[in-house]
Structure formats: structure tokens, C-alpha cells
Backbone atoms as SQL, in Angstrom:
CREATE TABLE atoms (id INTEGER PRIMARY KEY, chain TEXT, resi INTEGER, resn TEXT, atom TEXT, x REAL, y REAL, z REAL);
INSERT INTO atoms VALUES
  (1, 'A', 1, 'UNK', 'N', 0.851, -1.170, 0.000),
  (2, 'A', 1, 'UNK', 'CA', 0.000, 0.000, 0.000),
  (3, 'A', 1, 'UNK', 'C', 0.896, 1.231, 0.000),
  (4, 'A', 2, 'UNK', 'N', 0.746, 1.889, -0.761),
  (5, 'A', 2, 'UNK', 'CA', 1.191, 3.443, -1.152),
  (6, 'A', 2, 'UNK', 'C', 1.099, 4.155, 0.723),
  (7, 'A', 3, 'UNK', 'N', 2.024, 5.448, 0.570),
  (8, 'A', 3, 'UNK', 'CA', 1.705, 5.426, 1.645),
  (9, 'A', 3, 'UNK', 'C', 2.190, 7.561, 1.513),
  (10, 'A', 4, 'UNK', 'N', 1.646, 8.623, 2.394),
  (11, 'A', 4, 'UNK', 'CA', 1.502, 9.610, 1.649),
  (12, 'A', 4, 'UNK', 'C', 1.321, 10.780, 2.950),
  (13, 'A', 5, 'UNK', 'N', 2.278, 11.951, 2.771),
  (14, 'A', 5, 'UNK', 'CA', 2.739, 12.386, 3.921),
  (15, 'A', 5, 'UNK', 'C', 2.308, 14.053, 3.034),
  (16, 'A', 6, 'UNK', 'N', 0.852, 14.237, 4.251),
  (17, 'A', 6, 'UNK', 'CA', 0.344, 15.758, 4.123),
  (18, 'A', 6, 'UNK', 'C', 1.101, 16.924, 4.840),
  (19, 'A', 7, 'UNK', 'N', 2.047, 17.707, 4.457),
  (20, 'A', 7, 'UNK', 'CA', 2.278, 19.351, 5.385),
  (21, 'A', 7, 'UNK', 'C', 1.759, 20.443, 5.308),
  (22, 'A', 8, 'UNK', 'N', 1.709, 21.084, 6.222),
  (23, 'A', 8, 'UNK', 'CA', 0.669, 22.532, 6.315),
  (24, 'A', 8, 'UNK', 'C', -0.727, 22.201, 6.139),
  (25, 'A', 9, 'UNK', 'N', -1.049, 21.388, 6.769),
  (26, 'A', 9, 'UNK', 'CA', -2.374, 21.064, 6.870),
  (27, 'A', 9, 'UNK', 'C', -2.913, 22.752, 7.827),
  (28, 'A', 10, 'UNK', 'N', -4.061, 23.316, 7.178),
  (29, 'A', 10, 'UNK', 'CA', -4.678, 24.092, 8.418),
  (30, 'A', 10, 'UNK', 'C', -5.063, 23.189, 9.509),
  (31, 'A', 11, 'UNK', 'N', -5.385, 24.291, 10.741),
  (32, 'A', 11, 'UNK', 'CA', -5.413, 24.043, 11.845),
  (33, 'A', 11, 'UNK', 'C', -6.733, 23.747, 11.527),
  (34, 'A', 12, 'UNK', 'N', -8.339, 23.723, 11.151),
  (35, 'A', 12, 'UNK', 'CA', -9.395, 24.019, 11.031),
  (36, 'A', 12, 'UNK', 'C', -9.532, 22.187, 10.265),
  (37, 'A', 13, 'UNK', 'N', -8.948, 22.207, 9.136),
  (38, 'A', 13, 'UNK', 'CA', -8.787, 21.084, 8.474),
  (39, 'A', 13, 'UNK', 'C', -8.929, 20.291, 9.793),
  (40, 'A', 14, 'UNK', 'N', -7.792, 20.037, 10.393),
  (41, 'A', 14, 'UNK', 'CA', -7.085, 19.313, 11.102),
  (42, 'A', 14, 'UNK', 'C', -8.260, 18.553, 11.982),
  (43, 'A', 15, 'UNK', 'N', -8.453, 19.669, 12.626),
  (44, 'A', 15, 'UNK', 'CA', -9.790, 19.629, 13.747),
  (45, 'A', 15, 'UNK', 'C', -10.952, 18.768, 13.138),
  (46, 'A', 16, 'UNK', 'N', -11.177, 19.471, 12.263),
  (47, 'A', 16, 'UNK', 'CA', -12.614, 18.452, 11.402),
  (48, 'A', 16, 'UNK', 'C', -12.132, 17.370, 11.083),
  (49, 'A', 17, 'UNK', 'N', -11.207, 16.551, 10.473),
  (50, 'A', 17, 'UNK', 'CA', -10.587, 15.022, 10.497),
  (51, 'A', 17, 'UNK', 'C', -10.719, 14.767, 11.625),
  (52, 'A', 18, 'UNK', 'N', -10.331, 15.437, 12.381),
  (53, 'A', 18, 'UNK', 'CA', -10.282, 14.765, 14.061),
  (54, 'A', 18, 'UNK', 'C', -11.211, 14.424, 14.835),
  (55, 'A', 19, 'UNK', 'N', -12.244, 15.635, 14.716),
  (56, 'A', 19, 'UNK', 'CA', -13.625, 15.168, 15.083),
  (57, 'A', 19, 'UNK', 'C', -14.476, 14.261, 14.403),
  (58, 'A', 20, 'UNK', 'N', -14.136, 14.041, 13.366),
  (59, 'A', 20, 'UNK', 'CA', -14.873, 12.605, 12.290),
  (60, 'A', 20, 'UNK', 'C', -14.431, 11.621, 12.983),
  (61, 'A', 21, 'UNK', 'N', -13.072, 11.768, 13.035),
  (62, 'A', 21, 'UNK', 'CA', -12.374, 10.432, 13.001),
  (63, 'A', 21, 'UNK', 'C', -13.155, 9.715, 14.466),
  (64, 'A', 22, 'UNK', 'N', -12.678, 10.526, 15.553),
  (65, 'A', 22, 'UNK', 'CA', -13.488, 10.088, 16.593),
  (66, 'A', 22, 'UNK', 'C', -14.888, 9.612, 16.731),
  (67, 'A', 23, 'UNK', 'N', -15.453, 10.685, 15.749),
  (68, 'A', 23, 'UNK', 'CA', -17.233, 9.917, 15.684),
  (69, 'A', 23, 'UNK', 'C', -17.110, 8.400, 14.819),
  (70, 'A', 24, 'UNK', 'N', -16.560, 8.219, 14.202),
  (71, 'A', 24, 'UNK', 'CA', -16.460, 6.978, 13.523),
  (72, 'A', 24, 'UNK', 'C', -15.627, 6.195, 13.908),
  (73, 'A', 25, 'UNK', 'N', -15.210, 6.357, 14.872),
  (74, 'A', 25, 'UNK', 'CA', -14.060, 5.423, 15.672),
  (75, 'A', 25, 'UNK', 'C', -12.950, 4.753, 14.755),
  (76, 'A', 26, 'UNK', 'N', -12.652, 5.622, 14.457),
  (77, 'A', 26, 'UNK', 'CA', -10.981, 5.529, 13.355),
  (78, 'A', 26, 'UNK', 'C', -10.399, 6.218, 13.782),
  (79, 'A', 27, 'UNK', 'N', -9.227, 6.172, 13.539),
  (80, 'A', 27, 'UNK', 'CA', -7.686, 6.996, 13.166),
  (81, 'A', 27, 'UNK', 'C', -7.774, 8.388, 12.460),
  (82, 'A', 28, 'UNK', 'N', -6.759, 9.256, 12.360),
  (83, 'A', 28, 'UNK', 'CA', -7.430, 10.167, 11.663),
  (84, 'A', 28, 'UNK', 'C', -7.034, 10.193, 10.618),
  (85, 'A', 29, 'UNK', 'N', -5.820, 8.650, 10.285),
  (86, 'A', 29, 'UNK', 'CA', -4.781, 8.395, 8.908),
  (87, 'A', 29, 'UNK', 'C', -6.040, 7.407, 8.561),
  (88, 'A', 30, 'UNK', 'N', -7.013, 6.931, 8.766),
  (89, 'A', 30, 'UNK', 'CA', -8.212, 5.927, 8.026),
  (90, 'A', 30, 'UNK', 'C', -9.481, 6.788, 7.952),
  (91, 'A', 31, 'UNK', 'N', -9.149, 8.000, 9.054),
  (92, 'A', 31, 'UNK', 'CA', -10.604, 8.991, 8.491),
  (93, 'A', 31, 'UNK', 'C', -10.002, 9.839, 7.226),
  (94, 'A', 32, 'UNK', 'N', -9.004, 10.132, 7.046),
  (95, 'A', 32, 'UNK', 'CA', -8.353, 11.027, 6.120),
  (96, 'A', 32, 'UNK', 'C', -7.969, 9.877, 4.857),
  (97, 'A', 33, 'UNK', 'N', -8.344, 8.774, 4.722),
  (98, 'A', 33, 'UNK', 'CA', -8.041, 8.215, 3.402),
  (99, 'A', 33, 'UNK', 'C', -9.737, 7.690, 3.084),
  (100, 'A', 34, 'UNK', 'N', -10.389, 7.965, 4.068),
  (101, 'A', 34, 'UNK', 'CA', -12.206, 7.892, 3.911),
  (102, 'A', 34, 'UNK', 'C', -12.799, 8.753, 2.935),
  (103, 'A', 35, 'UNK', 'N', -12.074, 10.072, 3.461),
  (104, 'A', 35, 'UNK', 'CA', -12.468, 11.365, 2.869),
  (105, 'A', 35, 'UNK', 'C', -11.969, 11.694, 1.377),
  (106, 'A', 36, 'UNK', 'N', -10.688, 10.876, 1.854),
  (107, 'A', 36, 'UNK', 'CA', -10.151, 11.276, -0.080),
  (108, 'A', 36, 'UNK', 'C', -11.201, 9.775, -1.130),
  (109, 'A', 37, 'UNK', 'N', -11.160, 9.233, -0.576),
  (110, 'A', 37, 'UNK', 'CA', -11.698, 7.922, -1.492),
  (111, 'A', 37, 'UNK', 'C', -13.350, 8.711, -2.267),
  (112, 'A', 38, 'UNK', 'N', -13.656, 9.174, -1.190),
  (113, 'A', 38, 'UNK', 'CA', -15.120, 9.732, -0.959),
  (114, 'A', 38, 'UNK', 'C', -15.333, 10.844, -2.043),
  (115, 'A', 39, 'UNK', 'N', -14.287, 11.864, -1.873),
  (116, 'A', 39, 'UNK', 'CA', -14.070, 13.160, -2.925),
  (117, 'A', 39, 'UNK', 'C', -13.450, 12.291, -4.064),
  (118, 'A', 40, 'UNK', 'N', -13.139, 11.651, -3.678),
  (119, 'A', 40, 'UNK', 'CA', -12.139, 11.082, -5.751),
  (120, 'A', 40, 'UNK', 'C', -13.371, 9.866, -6.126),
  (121, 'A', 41, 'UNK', 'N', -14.517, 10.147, -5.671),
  (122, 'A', 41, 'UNK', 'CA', -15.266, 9.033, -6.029),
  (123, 'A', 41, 'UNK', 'C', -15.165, 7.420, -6.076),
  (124, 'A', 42, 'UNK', 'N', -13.859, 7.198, -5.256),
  (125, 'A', 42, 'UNK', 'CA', -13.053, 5.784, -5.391),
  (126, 'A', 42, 'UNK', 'C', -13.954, 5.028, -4.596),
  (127, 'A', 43, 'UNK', 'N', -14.563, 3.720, -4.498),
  (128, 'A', 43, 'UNK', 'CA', -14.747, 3.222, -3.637),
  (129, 'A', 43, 'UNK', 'C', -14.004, 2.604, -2.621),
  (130, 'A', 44, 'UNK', 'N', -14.279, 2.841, -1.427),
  (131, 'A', 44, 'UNK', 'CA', -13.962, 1.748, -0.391),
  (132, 'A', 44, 'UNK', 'C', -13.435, 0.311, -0.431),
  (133, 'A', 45, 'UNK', 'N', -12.233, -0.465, 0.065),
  (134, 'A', 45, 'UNK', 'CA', -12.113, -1.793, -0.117),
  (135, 'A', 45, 'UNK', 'C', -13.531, -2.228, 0.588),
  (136, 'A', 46, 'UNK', 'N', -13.276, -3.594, -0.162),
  (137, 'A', 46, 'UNK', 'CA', -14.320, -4.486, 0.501),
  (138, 'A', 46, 'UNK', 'C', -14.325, -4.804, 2.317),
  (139, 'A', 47, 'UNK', 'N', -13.486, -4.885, 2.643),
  (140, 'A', 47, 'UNK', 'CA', -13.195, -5.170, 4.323),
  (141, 'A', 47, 'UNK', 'C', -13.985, -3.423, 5.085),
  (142, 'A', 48, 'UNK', 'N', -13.385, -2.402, 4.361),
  (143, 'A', 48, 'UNK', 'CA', -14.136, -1.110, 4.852),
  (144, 'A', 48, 'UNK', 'C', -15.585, -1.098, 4.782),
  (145, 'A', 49, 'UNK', 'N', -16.097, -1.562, 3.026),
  (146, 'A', 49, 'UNK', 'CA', -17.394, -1.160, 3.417),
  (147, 'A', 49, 'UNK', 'C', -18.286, -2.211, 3.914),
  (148, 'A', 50, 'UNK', 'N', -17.925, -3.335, 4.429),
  (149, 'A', 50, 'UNK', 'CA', -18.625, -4.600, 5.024),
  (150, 'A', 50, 'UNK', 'C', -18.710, -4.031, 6.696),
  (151, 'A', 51, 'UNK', 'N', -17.312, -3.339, 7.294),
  (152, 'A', 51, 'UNK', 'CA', -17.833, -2.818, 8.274),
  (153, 'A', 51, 'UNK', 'C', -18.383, -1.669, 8.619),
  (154, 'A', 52, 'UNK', 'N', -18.210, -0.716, 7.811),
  (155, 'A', 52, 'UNK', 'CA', -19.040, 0.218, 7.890),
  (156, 'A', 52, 'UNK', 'C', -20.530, -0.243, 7.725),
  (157, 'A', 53, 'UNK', 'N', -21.086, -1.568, 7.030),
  (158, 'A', 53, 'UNK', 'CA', -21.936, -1.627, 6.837),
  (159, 'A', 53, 'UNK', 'C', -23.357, -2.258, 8.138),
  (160, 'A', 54, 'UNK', 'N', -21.875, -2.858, 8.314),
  (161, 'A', 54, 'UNK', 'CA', -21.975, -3.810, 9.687),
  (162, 'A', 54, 'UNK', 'C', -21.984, -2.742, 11.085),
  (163, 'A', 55, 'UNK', 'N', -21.505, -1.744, 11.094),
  (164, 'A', 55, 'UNK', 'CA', -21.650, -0.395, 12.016),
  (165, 'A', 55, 'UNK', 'C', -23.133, 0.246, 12.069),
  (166, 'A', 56, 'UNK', 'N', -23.661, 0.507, 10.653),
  (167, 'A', 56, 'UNK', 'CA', -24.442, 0.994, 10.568),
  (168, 'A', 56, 'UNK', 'C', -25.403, 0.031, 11.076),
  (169, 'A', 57, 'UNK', 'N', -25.960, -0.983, 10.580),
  (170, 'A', 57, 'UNK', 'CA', -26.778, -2.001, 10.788),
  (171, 'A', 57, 'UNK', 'C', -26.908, -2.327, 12.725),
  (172, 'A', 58, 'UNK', 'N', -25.482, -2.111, 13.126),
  (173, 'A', 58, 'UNK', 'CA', -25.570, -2.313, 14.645),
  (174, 'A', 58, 'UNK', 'C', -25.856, -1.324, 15.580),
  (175, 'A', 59, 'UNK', 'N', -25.805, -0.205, 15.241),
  (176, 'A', 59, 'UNK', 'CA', -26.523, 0.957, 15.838),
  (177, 'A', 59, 'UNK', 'C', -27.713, 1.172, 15.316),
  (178, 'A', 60, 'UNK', 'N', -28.061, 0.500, 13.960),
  (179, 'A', 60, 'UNK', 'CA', -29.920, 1.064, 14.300),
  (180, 'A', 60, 'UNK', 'C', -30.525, -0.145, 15.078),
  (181, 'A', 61, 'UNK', 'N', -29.788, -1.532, 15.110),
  (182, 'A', 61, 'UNK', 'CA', -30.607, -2.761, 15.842),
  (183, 'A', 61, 'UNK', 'C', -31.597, -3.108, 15.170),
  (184, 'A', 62, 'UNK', 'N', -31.695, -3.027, 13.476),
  (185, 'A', 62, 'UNK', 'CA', -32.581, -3.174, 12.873),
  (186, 'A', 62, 'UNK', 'C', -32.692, -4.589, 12.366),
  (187, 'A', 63, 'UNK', 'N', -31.536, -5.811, 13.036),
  (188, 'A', 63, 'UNK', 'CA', -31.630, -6.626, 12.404),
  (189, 'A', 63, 'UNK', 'C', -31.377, -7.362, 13.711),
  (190, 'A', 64, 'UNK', 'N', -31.361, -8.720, 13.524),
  (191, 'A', 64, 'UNK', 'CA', -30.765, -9.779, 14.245),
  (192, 'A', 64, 'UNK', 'C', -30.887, -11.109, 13.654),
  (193, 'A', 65, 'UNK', 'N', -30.075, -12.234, 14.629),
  (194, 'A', 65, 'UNK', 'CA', -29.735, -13.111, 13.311),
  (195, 'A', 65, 'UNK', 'C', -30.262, -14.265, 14.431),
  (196, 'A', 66, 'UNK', 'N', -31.466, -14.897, 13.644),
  (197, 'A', 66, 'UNK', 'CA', -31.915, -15.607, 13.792),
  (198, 'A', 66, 'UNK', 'C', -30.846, -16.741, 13.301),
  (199, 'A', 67, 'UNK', 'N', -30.731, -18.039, 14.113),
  (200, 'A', 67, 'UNK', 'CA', -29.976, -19.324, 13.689),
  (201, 'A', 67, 'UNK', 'C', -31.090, -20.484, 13.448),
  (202, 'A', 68, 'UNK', 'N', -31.131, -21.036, 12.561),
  (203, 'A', 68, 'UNK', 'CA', -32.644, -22.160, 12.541),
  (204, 'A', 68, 'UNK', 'C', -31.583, -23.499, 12.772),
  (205, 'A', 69, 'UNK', 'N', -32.494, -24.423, 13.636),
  (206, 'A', 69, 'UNK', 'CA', -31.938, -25.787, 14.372),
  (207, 'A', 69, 'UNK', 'C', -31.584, -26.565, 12.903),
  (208, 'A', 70, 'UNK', 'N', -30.070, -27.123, 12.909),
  (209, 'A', 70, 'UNK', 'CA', -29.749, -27.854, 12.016),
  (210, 'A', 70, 'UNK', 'C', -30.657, -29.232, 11.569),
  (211, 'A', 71, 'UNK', 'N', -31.093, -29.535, 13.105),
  (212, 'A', 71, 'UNK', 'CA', -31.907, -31.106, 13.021),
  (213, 'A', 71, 'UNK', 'C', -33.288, -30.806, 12.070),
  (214, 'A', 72, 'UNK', 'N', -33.543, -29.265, 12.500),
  (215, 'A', 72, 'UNK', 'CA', -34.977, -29.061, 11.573),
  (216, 'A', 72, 'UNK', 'C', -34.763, -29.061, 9.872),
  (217, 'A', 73, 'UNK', 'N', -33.581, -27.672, 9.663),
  (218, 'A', 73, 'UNK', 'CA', -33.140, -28.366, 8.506),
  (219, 'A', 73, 'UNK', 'C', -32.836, -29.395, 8.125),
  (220, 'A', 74, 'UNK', 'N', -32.447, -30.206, 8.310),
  (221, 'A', 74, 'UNK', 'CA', -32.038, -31.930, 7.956),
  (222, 'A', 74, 'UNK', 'C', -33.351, -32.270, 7.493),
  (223, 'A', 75, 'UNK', 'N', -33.969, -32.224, 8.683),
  (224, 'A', 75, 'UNK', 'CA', -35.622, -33.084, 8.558),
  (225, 'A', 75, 'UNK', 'C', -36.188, -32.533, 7.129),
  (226, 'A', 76, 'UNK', 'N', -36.440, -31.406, 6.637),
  (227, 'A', 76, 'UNK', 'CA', -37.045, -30.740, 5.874),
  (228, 'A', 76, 'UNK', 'C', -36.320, -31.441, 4.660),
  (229, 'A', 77, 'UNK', 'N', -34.561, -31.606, 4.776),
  (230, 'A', 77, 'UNK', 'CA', -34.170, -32.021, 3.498),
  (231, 'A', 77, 'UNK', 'C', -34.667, -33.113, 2.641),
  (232, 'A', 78, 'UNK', 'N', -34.339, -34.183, 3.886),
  (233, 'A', 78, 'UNK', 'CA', -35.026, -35.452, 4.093),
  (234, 'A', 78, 'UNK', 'C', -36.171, -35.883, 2.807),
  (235, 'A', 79, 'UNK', 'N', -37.000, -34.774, 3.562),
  (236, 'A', 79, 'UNK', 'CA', -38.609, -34.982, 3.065),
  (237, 'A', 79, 'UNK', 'C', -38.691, -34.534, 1.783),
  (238, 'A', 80, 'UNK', 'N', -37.726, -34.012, 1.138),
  (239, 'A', 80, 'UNK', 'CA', -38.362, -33.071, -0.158),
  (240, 'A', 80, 'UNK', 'C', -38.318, -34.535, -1.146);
């Protein structure tokens, strides 16, 4: 992975990465390669947006994961 060293960042800049970064519980070197992906229209690797996706999904509690009994599946196979 490429790797890429910002100077004279404003102070204002700075602050706003920082406060993202914290709300999204990242770094401010993984909130600051969020933001460029985001403005250059790049997408996200796959590992990023599975948990971001997986973030989102766990703070609304909109889901949960039902497990169905293997023996029931079996039985059902059984029968077809």
C-alpha cells in the first residue's frame, strides 16, 4: 500500500478530520483516506465497506440473526 505524507495542513482542516475520526471510531490516517476515497469518487475496499456496513446495521438494531436448528433443517431435506 502506497503510503503519503500531508504538510501545512490548516489548523481548522485538522480539527474536522479529528472530530470525524473520533465519531467513527478511526484513526485520523483511516478517516483522512475515507475522505479522499469519498471526494475522488473511489470506492472503499471491501473489508471497509462490510464494516461500515456492519456499524451501521448495529446501531440502528434493525436486524438480528436468527440461527434455525440444524436437526430441523435436515428433517425438511429429508422430506423433499
Amino acid at each position: 500500500m502506497a503510503s503519503l505524507q500531508v504538510r501545512e495542513v490548516p489548523q481548522h482542516t485538522y480539527d474536522r478530520i479529528a472530530f470525524r475520526a473520533k465519531a467513527e471510531h478511526r484513526s485520523i490516517a483511516q478517516e483522512t483516506v475515507s475522505l479522499l476515497a469519498k471526494g475522488l469518487d473511489c470506492e472503499l475496499d471491501p473489508q471497509e465497506r462490510r464494516r461500515k456496513l456492519l456499524n451501521t446495521l448495529d446501531s440502528n438494531n434493525s436486524w438480528s440473526l436468527e440461527i434455525p436448528d440444524p436437526v430441523t433443517l435436515i428433517r425438511e431435506d429429508r422430506n423433499r
